[in-house]
ROBALUM-66239 format. One line per field, with one value per residue: y, x, z of N, C-alpha, C, O in turn; residue in one letter. Coordinates in steps of 0.02 Angstrom, whole numbers. Layout:
residues N
n_Y Y	... .
n_X X	... .
n_Z Z	... .
ca_Y Y	... .
ca_X X	... .
ca_Z Z	... .
c_Y Y	... .
c_X X	... .
c_Z Z	... .
o_Y Y	... .
o_X X	... .
o_Z Z	... .
residuo a	... .
//
This chain:
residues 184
n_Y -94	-145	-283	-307	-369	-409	-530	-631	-669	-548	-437	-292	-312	-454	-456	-374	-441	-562	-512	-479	-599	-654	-576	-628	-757	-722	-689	-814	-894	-799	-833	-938	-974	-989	-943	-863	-877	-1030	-1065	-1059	-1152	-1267	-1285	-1318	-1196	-1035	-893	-761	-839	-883	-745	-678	-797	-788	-658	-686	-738	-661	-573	-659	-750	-885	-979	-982	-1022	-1151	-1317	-1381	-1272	-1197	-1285	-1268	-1165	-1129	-1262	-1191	-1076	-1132	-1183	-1188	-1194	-1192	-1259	-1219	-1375	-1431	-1373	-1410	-1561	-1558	-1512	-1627	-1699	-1658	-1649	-1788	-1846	-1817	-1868	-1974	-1901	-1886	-1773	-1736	-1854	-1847	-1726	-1759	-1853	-1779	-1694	-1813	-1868	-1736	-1739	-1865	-1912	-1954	-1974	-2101	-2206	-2323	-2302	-2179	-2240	-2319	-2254	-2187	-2265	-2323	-2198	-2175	-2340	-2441	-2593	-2621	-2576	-2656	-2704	-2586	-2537	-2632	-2654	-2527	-2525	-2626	-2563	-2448	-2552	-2601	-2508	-2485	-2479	-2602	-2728	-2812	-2984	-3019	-2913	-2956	-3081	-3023	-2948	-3096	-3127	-3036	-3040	-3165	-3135	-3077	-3145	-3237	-3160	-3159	-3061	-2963	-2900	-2747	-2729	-2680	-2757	-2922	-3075	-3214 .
n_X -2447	-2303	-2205	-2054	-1968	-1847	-1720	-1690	-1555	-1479	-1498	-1439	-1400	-1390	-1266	-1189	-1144	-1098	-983	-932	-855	-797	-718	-634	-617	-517	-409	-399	-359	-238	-155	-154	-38	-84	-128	-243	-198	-144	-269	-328	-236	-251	-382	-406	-439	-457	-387	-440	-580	-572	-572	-696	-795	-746	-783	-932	-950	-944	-1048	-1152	-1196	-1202	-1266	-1212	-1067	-976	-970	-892	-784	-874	-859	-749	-712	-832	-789	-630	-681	-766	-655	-543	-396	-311	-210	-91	-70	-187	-277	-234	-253	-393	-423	-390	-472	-569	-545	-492	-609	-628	-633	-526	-428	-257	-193	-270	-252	-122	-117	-186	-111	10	-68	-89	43	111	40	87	208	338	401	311	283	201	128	68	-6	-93	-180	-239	-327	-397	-462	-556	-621	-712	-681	-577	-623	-706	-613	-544	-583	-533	-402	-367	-392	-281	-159	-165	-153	-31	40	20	117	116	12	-135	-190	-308	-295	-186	-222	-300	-228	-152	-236	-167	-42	-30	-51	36	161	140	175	303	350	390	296	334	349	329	340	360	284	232 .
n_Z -2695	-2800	-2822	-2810	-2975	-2994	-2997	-2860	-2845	-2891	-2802	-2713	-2577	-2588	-2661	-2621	-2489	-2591	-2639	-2547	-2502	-2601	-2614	-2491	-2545	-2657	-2562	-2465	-2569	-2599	-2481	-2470	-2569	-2713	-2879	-2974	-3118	-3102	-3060	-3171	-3258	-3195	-3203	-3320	-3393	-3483	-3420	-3465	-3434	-3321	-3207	-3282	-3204	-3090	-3049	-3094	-2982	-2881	-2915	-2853	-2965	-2964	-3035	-3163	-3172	-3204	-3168	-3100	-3064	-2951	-2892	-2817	-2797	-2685	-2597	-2562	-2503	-2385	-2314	-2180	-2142	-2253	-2405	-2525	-2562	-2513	-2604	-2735	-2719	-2712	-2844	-2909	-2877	-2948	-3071	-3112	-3137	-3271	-3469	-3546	-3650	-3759	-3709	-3581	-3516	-3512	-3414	-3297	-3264	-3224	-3117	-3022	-3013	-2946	-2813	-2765	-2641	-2687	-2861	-2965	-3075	-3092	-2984	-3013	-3139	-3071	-2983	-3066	-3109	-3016	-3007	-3115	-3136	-3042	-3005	-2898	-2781	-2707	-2610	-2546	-2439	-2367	-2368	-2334	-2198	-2172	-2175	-2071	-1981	-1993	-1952	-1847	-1653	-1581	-1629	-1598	-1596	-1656	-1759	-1846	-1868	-1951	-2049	-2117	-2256	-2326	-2304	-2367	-2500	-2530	-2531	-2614	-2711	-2715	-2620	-2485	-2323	-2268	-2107	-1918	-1837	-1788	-1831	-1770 .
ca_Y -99	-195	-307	-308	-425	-409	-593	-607	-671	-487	-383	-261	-356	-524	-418	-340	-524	-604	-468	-512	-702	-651	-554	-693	-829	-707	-681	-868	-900	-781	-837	-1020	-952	-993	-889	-873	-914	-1093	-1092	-1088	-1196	-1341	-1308	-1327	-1143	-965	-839	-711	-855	-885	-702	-711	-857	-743	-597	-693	-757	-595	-532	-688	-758	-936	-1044	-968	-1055	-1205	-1317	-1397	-1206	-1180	-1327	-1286	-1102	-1158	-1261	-1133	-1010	-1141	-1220	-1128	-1181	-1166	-1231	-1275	-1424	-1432	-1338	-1469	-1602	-1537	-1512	-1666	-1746	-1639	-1666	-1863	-1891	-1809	-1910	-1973	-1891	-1887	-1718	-1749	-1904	-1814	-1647	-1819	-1879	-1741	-1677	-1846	-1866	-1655	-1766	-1910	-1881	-1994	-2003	-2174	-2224	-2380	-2277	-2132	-2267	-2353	-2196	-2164	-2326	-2308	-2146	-2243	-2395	-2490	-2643	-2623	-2524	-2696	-2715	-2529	-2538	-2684	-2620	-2460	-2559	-2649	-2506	-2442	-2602	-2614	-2424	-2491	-2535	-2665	-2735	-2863	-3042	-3013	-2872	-2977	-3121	-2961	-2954	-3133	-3129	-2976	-3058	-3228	-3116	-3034	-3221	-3282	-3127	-3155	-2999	-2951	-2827	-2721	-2732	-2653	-2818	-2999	-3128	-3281 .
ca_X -2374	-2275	-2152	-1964	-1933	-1783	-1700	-1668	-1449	-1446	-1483	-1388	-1367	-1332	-1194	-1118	-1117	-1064	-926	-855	-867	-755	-630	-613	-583	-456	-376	-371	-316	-163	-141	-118	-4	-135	-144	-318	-159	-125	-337	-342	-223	-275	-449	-395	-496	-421	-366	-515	-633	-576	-601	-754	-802	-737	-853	-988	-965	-950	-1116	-1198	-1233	-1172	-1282	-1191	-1023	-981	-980	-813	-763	-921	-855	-675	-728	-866	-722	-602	-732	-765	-569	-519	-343	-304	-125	-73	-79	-267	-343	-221	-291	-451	-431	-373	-532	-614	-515	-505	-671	-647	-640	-484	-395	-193	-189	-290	-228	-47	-143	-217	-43	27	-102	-75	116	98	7	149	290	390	345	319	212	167	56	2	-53	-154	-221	-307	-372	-431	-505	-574	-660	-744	-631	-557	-672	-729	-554	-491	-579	-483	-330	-348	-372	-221	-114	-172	-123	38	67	19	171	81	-54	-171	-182	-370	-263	-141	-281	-340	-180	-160	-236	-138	21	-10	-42	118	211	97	217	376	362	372	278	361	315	375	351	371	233	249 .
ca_Z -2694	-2840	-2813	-2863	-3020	-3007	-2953	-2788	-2810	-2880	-2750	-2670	-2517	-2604	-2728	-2560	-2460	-2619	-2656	-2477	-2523	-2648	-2579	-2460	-2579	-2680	-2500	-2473	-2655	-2622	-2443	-2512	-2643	-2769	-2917	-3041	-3141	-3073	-3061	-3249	-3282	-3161	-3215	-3398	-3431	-3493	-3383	-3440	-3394	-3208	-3212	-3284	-3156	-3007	-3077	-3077	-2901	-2857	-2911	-2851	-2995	-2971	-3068	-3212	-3150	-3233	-3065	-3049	-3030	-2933	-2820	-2801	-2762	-2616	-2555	-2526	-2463	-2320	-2287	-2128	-2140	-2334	-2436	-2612	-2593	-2513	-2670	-2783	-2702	-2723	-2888	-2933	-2874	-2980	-3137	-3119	-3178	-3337	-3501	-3569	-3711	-3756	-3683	-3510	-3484	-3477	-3354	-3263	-3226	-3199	-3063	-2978	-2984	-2899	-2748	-2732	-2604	-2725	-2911	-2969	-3142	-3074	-2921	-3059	-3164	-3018	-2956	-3129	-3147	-2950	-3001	-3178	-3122	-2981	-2992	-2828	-2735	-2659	-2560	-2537	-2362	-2323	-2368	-2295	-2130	-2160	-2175	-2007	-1938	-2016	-1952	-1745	-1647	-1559	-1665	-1580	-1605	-1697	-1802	-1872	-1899	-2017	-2113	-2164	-2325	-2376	-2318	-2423	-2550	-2535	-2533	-2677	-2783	-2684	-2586	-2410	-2307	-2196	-2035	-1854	-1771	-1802	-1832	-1748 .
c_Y -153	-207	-317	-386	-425	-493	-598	-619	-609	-433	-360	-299	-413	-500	-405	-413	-576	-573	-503	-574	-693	-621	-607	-737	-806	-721	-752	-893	-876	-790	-927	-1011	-983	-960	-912	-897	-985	-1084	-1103	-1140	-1265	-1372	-1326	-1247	-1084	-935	-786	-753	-880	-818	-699	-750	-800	-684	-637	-713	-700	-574	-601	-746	-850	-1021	-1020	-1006	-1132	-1247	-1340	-1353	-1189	-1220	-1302	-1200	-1116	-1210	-1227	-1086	-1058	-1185	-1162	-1143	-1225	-1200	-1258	-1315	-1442	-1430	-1389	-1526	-1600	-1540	-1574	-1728	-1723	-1652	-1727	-1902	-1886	-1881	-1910	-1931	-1901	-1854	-1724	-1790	-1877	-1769	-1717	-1824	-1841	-1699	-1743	-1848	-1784	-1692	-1819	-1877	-1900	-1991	-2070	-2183	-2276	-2353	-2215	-2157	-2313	-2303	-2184	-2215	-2327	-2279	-2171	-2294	-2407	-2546	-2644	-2593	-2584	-2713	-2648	-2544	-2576	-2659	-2530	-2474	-2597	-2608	-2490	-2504	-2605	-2558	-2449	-2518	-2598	-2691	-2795	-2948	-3052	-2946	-2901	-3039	-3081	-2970	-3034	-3159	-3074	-3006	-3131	-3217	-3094	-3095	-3243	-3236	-3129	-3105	-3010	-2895	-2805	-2722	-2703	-2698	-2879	-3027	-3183	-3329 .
c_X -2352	-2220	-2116	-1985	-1879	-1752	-1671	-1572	-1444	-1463	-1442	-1360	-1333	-1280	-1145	-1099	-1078	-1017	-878	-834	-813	-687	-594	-585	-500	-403	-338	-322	-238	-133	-111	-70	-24	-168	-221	-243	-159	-221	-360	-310	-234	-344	-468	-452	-452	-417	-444	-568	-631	-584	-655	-808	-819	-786	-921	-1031	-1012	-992	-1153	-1229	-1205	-1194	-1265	-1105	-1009	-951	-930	-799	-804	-883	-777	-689	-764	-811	-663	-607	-765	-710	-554	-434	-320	-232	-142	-116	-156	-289	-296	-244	-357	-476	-405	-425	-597	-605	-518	-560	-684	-634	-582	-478	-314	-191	-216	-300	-146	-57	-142	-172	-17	16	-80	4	141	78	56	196	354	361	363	262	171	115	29	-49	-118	-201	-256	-340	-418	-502	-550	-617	-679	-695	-618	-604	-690	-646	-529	-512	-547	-418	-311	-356	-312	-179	-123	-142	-56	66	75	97	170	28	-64	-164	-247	-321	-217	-171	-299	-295	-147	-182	-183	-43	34	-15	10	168	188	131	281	399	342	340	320	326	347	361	368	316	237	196 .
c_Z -2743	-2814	-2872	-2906	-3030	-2963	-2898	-2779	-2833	-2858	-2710	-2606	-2539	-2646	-2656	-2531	-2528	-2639	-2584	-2475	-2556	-2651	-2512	-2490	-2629	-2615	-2491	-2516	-2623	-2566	-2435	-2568	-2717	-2820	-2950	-3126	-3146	-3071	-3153	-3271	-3263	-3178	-3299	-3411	-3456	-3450	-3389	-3418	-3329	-3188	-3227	-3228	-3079	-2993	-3047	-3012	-2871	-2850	-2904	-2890	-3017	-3014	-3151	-3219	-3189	-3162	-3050	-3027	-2978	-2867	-2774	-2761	-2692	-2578	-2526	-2481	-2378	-2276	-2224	-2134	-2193	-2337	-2499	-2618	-2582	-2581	-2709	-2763	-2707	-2799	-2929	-2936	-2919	-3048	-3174	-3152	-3256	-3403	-3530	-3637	-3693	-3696	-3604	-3491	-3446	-3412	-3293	-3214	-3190	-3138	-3008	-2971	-2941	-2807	-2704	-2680	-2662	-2807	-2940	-3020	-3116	-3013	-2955	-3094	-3111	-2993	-2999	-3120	-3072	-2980	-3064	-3193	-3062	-2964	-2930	-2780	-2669	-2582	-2532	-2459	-2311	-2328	-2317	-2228	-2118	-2136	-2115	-1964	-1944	-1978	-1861	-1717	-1616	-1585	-1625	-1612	-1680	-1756	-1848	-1910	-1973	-2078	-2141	-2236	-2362	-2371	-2337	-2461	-2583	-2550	-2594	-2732	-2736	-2652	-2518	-2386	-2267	-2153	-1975	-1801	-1807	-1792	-1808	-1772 .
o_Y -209	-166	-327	-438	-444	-504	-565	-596	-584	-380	-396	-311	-429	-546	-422	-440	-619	-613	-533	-592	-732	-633	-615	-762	-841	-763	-761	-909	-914	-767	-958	-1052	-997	-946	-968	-932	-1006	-1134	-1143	-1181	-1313	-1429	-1342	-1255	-1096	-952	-775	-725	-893	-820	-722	-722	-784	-670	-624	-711	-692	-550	-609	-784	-869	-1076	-1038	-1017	-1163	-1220	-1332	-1358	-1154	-1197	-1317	-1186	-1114	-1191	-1235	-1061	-1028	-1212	-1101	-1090	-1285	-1186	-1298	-1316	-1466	-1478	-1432	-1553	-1657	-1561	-1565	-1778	-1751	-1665	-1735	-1956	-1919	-1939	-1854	-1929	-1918	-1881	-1715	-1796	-1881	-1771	-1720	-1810	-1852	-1672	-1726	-1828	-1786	-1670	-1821	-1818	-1866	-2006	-2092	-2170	-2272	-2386	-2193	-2136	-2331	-2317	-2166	-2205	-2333	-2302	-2196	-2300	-2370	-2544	-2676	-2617	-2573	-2730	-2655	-2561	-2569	-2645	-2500	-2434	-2603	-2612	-2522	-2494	-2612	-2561	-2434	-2561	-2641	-2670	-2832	-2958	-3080	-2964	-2865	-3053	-3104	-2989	-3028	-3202	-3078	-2998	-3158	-3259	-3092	-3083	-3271	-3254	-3073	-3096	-3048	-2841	-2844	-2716	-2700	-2688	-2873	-3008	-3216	-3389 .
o_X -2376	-2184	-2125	-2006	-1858	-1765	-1620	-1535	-1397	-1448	-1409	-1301	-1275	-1246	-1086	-1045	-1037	-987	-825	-790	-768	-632	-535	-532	-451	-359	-278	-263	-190	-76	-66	-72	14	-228	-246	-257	-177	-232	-396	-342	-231	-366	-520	-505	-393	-466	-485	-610	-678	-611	-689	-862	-865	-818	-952	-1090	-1069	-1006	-1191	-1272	-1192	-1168	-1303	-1086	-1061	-919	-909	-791	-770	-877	-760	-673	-728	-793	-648	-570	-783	-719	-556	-403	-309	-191	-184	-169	-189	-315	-337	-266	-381	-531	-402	-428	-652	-654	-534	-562	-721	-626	-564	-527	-296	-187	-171	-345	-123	-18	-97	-175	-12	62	-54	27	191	101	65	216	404	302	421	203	110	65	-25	-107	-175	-261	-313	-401	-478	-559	-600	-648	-651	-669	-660	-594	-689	-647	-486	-468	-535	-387	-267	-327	-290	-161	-82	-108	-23	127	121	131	214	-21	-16	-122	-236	-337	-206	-154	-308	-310	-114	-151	-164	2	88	3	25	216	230	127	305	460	299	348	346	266	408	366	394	288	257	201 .
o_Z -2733	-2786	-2932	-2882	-3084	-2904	-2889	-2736	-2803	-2885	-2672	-2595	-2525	-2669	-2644	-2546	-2515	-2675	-2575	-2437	-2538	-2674	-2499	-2471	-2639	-2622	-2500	-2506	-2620	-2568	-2406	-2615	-2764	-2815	-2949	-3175	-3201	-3106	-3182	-3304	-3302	-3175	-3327	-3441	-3442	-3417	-3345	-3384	-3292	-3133	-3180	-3216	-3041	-2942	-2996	-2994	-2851	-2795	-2952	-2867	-3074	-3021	-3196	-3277	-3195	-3117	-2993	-2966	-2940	-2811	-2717	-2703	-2642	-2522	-2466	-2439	-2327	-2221	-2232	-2128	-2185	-2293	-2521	-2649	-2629	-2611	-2725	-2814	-2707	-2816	-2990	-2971	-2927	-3084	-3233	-3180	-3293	-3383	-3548	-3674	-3636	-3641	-3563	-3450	-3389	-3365	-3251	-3154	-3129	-3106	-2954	-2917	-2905	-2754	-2643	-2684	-2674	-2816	-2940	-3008	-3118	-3000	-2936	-3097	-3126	-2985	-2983	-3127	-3080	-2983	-3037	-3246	-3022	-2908	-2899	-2725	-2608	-2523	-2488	-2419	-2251	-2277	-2288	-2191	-2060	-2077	-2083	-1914	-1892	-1973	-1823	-1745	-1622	-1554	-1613	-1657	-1734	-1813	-1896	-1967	-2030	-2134	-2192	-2268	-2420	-2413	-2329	-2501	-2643	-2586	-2629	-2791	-2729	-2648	-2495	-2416	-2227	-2160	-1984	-1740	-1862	-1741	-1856	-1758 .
residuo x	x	x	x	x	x	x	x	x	x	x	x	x	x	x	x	x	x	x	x	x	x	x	x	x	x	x	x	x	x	x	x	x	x	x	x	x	x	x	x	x	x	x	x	x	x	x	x	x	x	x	x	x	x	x	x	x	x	x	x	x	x	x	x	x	x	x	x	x	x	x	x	x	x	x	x	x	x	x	x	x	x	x	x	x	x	x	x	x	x	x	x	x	x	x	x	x	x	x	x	x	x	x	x	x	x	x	x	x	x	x	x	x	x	x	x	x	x	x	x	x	x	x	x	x	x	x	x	x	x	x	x	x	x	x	x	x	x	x	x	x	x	x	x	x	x	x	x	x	x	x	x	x	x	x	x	x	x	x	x	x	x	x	x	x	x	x	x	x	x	x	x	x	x	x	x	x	x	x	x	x	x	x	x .
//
């Protein structure tokens, strides 16, 4: 008895399971009102190659994928409850790492000011430089514990101990934090 050479992602079975993979993620796609439209243009690619892309899912054949698409697709395909802004968010973490130019420094921005509630240069430009460097990396966890504190309506005595550096930092530029209590 000889065995199949044929590669095992294109067999009939993996073509049929990866065909339904694929009508799923279109499904998703158009159930997030997410065109292959809006997937080319976020992914900076052409239209026939997110086609292309989707094809090749299709038949399996995914180490042909160039993998941000590879990633943003396998994300979709396991999001159970899918929107916009998910897959823009998604794709914005995928985009971020690329390498400056004019041109995708402007996409850059543009993807992050899409994520703001408010837009504001002064938090697009921080968000690149976030996404950019290390620099901060050593404080974000502190800060992102602040914020939680700041958010409690009763914060602890040891909680408020916490936010002292952040609010002599705030005095050391003549700013106040908001707060929903008083400090004594």
């Amino acid at each position: 008895m000889q065995k199949s050479t044929k590669p095992k992602s294109t067999t009939k079975k993996n073509i049929a399971k990866s065909t339904k993979s694929v009508k799923f993620l279109r499904d998703k796609m158009r159930e997030a009102d997410f065109r292959l439209v809006d997937l080319a243009e976020f992914l900076y690619i052409s239209r026939p190659t997110a086609y292309k892309f989707i094809e090749l899912y299709e038949r399996g054949q995914k180490d042909k994928i160039q993998a941000k698409v590879l990633r943003l697709f396998e994300f979709i395909d396991k999001q159970e409850d899918l929107s916009r802004i998910g897959i823009l968010r998604h794709i914005a973490t995928i985009n971020l790492g690329k390498q400056d130019t004019k041109e995708s420094k402007a996409q850059k921005e543009e993807i992050i000011a899409s994520l703001l509630k408010k837009e504001s240069k002064t938090k697009i430009d921080f968000i690149d430089l976030l996404s950019s460097s290390e620099i901060y990396d050593a404080i974000l966890e502190y800060l992102l514990e602040c914020a939680k504190i700041i958010a409690r309506p009763a914060p602890t005595q040891s909680d408020l101990e916490k936010l002292e550096p952040l609010i002599a930092f705030y005095a050391s530029l003549n700013l106040k934090i908001s707060l929903n209590y008083t400090i004594e």
